[in-house]
DOMARLO-404050 format. One line per field, with one value per residue (C-alpha): x, y, z; residue in one letter. Coordinates in steps of 0.2 Angstrom, whole numbers. Layout:
<recs>
px = [X; ...]
py = [Y; ...]
pz = [Z; ...]
resn = [A; ...]
</recs>
This chain:
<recs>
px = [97; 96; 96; 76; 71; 82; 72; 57; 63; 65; 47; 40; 50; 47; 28; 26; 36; 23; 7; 17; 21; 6; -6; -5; -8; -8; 7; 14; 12; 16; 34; 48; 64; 81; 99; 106; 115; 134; 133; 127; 131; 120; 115; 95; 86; 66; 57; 49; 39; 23; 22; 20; 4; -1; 15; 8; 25; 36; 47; 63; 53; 45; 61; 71; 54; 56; 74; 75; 60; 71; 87; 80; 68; 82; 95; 103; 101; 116; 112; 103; 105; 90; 92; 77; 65; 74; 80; 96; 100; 115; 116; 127; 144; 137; 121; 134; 147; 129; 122; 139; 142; 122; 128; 143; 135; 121; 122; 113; 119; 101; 88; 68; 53; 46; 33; 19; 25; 29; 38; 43; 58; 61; 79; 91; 80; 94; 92; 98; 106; 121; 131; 127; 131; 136; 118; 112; 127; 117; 102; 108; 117; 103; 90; 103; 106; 88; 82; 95; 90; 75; 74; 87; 71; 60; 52; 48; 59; 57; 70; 64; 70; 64; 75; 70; 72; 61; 59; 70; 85; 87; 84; 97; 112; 103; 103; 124; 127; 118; 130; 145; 145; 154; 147; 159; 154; 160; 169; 177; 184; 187; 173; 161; 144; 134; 150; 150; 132; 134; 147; 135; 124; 137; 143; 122; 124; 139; 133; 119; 133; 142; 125; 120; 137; 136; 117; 120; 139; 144; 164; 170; 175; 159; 144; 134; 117; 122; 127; 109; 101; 91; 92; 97; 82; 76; 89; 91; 74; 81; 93; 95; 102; 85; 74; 82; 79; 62; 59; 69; 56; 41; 46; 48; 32; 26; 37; 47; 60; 77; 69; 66; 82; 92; 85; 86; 105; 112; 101; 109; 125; 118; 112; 130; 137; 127; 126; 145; 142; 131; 140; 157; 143; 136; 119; 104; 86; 72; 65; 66; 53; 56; 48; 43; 33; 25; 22; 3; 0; -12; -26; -37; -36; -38; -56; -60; -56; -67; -83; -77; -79; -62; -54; -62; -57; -52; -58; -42; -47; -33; -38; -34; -37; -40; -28; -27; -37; -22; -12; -5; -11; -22; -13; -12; -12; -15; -14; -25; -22; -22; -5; 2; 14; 26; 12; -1; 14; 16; -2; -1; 14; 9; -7; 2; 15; 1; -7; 8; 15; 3; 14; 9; 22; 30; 46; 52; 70; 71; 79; 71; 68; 52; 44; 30; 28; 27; 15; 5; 5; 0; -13; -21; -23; -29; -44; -46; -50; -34; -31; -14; -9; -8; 8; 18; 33; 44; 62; 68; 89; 96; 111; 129; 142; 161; 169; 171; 151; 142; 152; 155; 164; 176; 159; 150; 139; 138; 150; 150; 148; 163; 174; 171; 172; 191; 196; 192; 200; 216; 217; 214; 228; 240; 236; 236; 254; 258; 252; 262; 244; 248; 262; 264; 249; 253; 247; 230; 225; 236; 222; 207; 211; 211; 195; 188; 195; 189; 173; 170; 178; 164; 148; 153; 155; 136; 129; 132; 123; 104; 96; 88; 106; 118; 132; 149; 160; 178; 189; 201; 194; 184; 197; 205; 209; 209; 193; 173; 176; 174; 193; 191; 180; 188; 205; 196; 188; 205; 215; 202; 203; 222; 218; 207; 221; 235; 225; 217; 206; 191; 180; 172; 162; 163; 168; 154; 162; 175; 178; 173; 181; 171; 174; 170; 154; 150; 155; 145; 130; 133; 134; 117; 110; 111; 95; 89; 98; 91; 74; 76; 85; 72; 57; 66; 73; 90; 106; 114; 109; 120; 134; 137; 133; 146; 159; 154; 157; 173; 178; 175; 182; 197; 197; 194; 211; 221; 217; 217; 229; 220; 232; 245; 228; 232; 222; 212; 196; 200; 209; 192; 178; 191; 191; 174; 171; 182; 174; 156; 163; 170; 153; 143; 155; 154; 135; 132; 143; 136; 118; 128; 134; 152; 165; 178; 193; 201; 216; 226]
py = [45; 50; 67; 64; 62; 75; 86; 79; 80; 100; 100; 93; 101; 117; 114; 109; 127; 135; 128; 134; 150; 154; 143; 134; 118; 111; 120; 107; 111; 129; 124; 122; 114; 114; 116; 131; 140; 143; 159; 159; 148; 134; 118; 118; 133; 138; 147; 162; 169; 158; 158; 176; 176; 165; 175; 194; 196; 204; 188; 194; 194; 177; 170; 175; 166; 152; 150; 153; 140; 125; 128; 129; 113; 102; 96; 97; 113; 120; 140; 150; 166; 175; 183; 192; 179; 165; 155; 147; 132; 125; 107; 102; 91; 77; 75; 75; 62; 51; 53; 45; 31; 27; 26; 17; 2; 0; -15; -7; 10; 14; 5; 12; 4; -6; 5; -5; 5; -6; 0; -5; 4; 3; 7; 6; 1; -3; -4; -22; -16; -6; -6; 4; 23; 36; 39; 24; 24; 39; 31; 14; 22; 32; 18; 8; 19; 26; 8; 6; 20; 16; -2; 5; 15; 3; 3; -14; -12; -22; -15; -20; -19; -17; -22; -13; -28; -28; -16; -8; -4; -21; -29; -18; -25; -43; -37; -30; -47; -56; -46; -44; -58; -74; -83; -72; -72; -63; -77; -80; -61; -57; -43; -41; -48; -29; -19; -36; -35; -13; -14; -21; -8; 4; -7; -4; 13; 12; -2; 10; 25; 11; 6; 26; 30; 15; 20; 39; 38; 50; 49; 45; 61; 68; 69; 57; 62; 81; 75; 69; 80; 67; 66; 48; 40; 46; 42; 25; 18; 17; 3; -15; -17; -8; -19; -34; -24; -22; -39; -46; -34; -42; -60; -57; -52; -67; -78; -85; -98; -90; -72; -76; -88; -76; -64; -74; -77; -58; -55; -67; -59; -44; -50; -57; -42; -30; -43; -42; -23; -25; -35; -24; -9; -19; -16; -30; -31; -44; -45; -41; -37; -38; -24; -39; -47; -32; -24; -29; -24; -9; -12; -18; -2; 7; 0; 2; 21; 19; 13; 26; 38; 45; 38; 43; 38; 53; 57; 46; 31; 35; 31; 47; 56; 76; 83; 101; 105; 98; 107; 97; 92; 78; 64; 50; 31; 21; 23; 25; 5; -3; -5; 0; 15; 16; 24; 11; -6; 8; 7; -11; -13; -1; -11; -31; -22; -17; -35; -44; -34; -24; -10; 7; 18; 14; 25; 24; 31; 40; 53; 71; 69; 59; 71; 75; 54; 51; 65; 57; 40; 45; 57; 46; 31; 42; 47; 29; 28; 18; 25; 15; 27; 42; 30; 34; 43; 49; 51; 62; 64; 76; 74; 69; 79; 80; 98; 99; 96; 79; 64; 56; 39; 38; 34; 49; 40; 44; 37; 18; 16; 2; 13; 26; 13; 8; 27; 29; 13; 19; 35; 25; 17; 31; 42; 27; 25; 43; 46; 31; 23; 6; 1; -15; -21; -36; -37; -43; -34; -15; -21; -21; -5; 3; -4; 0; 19; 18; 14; 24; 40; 37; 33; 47; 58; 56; 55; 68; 80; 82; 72; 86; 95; 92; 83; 89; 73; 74; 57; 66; 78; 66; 54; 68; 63; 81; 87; 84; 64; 47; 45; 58; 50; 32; 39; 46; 30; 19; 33; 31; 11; 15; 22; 13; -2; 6; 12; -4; 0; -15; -6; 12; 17; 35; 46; 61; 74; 72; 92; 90; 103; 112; 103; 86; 95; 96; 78; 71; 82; 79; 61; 63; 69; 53; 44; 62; 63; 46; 49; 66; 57; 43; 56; 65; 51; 60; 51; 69; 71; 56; 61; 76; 70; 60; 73; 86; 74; 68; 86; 89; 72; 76; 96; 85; 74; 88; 99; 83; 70; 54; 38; 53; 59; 69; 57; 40; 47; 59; 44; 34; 47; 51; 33; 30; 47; 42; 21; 28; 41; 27; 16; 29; 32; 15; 12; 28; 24; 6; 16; 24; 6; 12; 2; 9; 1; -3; 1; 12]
pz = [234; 215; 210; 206; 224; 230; 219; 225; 242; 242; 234; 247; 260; 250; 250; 270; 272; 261; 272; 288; 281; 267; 274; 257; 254; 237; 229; 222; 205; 209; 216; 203; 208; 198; 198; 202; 188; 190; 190; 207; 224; 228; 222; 219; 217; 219; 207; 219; 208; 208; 228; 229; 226; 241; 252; 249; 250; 237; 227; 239; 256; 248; 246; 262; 273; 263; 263; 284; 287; 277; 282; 302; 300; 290; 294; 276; 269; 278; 268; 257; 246; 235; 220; 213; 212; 214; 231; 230; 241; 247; 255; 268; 266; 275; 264; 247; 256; 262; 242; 236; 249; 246; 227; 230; 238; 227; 216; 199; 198; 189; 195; 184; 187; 173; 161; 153; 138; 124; 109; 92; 85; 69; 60; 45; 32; 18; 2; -6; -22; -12; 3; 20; 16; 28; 31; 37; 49; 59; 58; 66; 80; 82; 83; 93; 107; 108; 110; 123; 134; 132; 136; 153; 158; 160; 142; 133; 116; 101; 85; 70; 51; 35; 19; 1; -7; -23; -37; -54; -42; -39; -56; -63; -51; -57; -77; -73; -67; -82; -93; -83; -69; -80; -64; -51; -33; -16; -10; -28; -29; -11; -10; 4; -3; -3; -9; -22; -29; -27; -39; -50; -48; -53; -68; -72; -77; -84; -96; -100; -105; -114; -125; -128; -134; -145; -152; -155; -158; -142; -140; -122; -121; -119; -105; -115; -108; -112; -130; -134; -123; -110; -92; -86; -79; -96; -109; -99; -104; -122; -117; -121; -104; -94; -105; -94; -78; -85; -90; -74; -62; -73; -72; -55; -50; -61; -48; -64; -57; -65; -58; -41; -39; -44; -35; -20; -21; -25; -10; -1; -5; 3; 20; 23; 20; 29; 45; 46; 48; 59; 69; 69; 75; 87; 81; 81; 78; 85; 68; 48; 38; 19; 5; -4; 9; 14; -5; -7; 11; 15; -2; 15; 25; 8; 6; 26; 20; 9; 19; 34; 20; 24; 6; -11; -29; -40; -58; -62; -51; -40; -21; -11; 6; 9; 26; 17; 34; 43; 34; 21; 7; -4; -7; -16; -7; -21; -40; -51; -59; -41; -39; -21; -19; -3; 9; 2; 10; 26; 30; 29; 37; 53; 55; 54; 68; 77; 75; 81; 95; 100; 105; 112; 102; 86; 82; 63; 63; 46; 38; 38; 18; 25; 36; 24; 22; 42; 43; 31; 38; 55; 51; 39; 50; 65; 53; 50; 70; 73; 90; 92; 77; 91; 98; 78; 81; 66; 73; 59; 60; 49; 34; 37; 30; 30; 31; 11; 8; 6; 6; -8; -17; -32; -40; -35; -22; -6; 6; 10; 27; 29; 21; 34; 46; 41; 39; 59; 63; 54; 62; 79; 77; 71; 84; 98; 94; 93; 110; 117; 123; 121; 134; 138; 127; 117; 99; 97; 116; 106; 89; 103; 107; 92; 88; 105; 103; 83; 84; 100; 92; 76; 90; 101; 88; 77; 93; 104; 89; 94; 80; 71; 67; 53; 55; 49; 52; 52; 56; 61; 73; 80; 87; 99; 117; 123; 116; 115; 108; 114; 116; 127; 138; 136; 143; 157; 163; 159; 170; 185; 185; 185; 199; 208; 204; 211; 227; 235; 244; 250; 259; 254; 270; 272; 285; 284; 292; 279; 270; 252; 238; 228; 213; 223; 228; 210; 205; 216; 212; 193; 198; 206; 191; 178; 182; 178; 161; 156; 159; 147; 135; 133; 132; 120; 110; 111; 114; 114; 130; 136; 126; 133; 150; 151; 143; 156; 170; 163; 161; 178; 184; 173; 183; 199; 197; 192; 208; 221; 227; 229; 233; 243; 251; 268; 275; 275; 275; 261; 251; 253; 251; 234; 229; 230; 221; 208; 208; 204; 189; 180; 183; 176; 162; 159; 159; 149; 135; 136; 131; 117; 111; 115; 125; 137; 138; 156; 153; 137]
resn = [X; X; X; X; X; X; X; X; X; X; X; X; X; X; X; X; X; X; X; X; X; X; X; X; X; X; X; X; X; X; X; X; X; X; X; X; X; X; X; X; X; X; X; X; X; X; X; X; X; X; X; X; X; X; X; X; X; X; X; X; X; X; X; X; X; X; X; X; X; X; X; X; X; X; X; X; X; X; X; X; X; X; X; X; X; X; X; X; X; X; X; X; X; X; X; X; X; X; X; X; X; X; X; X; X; X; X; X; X; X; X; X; X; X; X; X; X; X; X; X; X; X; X; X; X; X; X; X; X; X; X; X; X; X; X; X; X; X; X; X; X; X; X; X; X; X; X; X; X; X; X; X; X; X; X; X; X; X; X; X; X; X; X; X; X; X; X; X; X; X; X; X; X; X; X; X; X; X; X; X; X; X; X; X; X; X; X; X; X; X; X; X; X; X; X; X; X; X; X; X; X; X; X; X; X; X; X; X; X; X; X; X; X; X; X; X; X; X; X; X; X; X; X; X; X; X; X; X; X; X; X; X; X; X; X; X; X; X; X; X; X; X; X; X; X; X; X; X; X; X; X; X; X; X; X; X; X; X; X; X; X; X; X; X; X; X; X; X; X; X; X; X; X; X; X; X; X; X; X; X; X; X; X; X; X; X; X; X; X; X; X; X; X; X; X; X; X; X; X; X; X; X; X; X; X; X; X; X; X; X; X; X; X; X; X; X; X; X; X; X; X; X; X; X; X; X; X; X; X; X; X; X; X; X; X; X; X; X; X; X; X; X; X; X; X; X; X; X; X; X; X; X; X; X; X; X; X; X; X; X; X; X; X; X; X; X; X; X; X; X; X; X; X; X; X; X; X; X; X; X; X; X; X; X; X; X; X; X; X; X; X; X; X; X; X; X; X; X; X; X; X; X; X; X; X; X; X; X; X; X; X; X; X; X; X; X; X; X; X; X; X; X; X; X; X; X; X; X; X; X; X; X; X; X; X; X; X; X; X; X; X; X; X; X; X; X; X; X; X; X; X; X; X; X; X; X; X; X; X; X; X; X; X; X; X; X; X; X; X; X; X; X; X; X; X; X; X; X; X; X; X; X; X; X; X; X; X; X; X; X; X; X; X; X; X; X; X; X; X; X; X; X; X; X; X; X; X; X; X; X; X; X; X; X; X; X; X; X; X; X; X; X; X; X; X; X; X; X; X; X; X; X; X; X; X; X; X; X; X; X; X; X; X; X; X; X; X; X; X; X; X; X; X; X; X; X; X; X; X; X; X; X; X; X; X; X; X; X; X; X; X; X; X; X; X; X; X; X; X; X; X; X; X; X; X; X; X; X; X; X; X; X; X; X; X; X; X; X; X; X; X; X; X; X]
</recs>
């Protein structure tokens, strides 16, 4: 029996106590069920207070008749106490040790019904003239493990991505490798295709300090752009080397043969390198969609706009709607000389997903600089009568910093997500071996592990942060096996299959008068409560709720170990009933970490 329908049990109990005694049928709504705080004994507690108005009783009095009628017509609720106004229940042993031998023989340790809910979830959204940053690290664990929660209760989840393909940006890596490339590749100078055609990027602007120093005589000493008293984006427009971009973006768009071959390949380069990212992530998507596919999208909903009287042409010729009466403001969603801006491609793009899938909720996962954008973007199309728009989510995550302030590069940039990647696998590694961890591991089982531990210490650690919080990400803190971390949480399901190893045990039928502790009590209730956590979790898109699920049961598993022999049990009954406690903790560590994309290892 899951923590939900023991809930919903004591509701209904509470409810047929409340006809006998109150005469009152319909309370359901009325009657609120949780768990009871620590602070006082019990397990589930009732909210008094609505009830009194159909008791006449004062909340106290309301409570004692409620709490005598359940625990003299159950057989579970072996006592009650009432503080104020609220009714405390404590259920009997037997019920606990029945819940965790119901648990233990269940096949799928969750099992939700299948919703006719189908999503589309969008993430990552790379640019394709630099490598992955820190940034987009949150936002693909994020849309990962909100995907996976959601798809484990009972949604049907499609992850999609968008690449930032076209544009200036990537014409200037494209112009830097005109200049600078002598016909290099990744594959002829050992770099990672995206860090490869990045450092082209880079190169860009430093091409454009080399040419400005050159035309007003600045010395390398000096900030050139202070010398001559332009901002970049500015002074850069006055370059040799942005006349290529420029010409390159144009040629482009005029599908010229070099242009788009070229394009094509640096692209290319690109893909490769994020996919082996993604693939030492573990993160995937059903489908890509590609900026310059989707570029000229949305011009159609701009004239439907205009026929629905919704959109209106400016004194400029600009193609704008009014939501100050929302709230925000007019805003532009098409220039003035036709050509599409970022809302203009959304529009469209929203409306092709729409076409092609269907789908009752569409969740862009995107940093909060882009609030005011998604607000946008749903509000327009819901004046546009698209009722499917009402199903737009913007799951807005917050920055990523390290202790010192915002991450940054040698160059300045912020910081490359592989980097940060290897920085956690090298400290895995250190502190593996300092802690003696890898015993009788041979090498490549010893290199598992401190990717297993790496990867799960970075996951764990962006993860267990409600979305809409900063981050302050240190590698080091966040591979601790004693504190709030994934390692944390790894060791604690290795040391219970050690456990269950060494004990042996085939069969796990429990002995219900068996005496349970009180932290058993509490592990099993905690264990009762997943299914519950799940369903919050998906609601709220918030992997968070997961995470620290599963260090608060590992905490208390780790209490639990501590105060309780288990193989030297006084007795069999007290071995098995311990055993099987210990079997289920380690399957629900396992499949909650799963939902966070992390592995635990069997053994470290």
């Amino acid at each position: 029996m899951s923590m939900i329908s023991i809930q919903e049990l004591l509701k209904q109990e509470a409810q047929k106590a409340c006809k006998n005694l109150f005469g009152e049928e319909s309370l359901t709504a009325a009657i609120n069920v949780g768990i009871t705080n620590k602070e006082f004994e019990g397990d589930y507690t009732v909210v008094v207070f609505p009830l009194v108005r159909f008791s006449k009783l004062s909340p106290e009095k309301t409570g004692e008749a409620l709490g005598t009628y359940l625990k003299e017509n159950t057989d579970y609720i072996n006592d009650f106490n009432v503080v104020k106004g609220f009714l405390n229940l404590r259920l009997t042993a037997a019920f606990w040790i029945k819940n965790l031998e119901e648990r233990s023989q269940k096949k799928e340790l969750t099992i939700f019904s299948a919703k006719k809910e189908k999503v589309l979830l969008e993430y990552c959204g790379p640019n394709t003239n630099k490598p992955l940053h820190i940034g987009h690290l949150r936002n693909m664990l994020l849309g990962f493990s909100v995907s996976e929660i959601l798809k484990e209760t009972g949604s049907d989840v499609t992850k999609v991505n968008i690449y930032n393909d076209r544009g200036i940006a990537i014409c200037k890596s494209m112009a830097a490798y005109i200049e600078r490339g002598n016909g290099e590749t990744p594959e002829s100078s050992g770099i990672k295709g995206d860090h490869f055609v990045g450092d082209y990027y880079v190169m860009f602007g430093r091409i454009v300090e080399e040419q400005l120093r050159a035309k007003y005589k600045v010395s390398g000493e000096e900030n050139v752009f202070k010398a001559i008293g332009k901002d970049r984006e500015i002074a850069e427009q006055e370059t040799p080397i942005f006349e290529l971009a420029k010409k390159l973006l144009l040629q482009w768009e005029a599908n010229d043969e070099y242009a788009v071959n070229l394009w094509k390949r640096m692209n290319g380069w690109v893909y490769d390198g994020f996919k082996k990212t993604f693939d030492v992530l573990g993160v995937d998507f059903e489908k890509d969609y590609f900026e310059s596919e989707t570029y000229k999208l949305g011009k159609d909903i701009i004239d439907e706009g205009v026929a629905k009287q919704v959109i209106y042409k400016r004194v400029d010729d600009a193609m704008a709607i009014d939501l100050t009466a929302d709230g925000l403001d007019e805003k532009v969603l098409l220039r003035s000389d036709g050509t599409s801006i970022y809302i203009t491609q959304d529009l469209g793009t929203a409306k092709l997903r729409h076409d092609e899938f269907k789908m009752d909720k569409m969740i862009y996962v995107v940093a909060n600089e882009q609030d005011y954008h998604f607000k946008v973007l749903k509000l327009a199309l819901q004046k546009l009568g698209k009722k499917w728009a009402d199903g737009i989510y913007h799951l807005s995550y917050a920055l990523v910093e390290s202790p010192t302030g915002r991450f940054k590069s040698r160059e300045g940039k912020t910081a490359d997500a592989d980097d940060l990647i290897a920085e956690v696998l090298r400290i895995a590694e250190e502190k593996t071996k300092e802690h003696g961890k890898i015993e009788d591991f041979t090498a490549e089982d010893a290199q598992a592990l401190y990717k297993t531990i790496g990867l799960g210490a970075l996951k764990f650690f962006i993860l267990r942060v409600n979305p809409f919080k900063k981050i302050i990400f240190n590698p080091e803190e966040s591979i601790d096996f004693h504190g709030q971390t994934g390692p944390f949480i790894q060791y604690t399901h290795a040391r219970i299959k050690s456990v269950i190893r060494k004990a042996n045990i085939a069969s796990l039928t429990l002995n219900q008068q068996t005496e349970l502790s009180e932290t058993e009590r509490q592990i099993i209730q905690q264990l009762s409560e997943f299914e519950n956590i799940l369903i919050d979790a998906a609601a709220k898109y918030d992997p968070s709720e997961v995470a620290n699920y599963l260090y608060n049961l590992s905490k208390l598993y780790n209490k639990f170990y501590n105060e309780s022999p288990i193989i030297a049990a006084k007795s069999e009954d007290e071995k098995t009933l311990r055993i099987a406690l210990s079997s289920i903790t380690a399957r629900t560590i396992a499949k909650g970490m799963k939902l966070l994309g992390i592995e635990v290892p069997e053994k470290m």
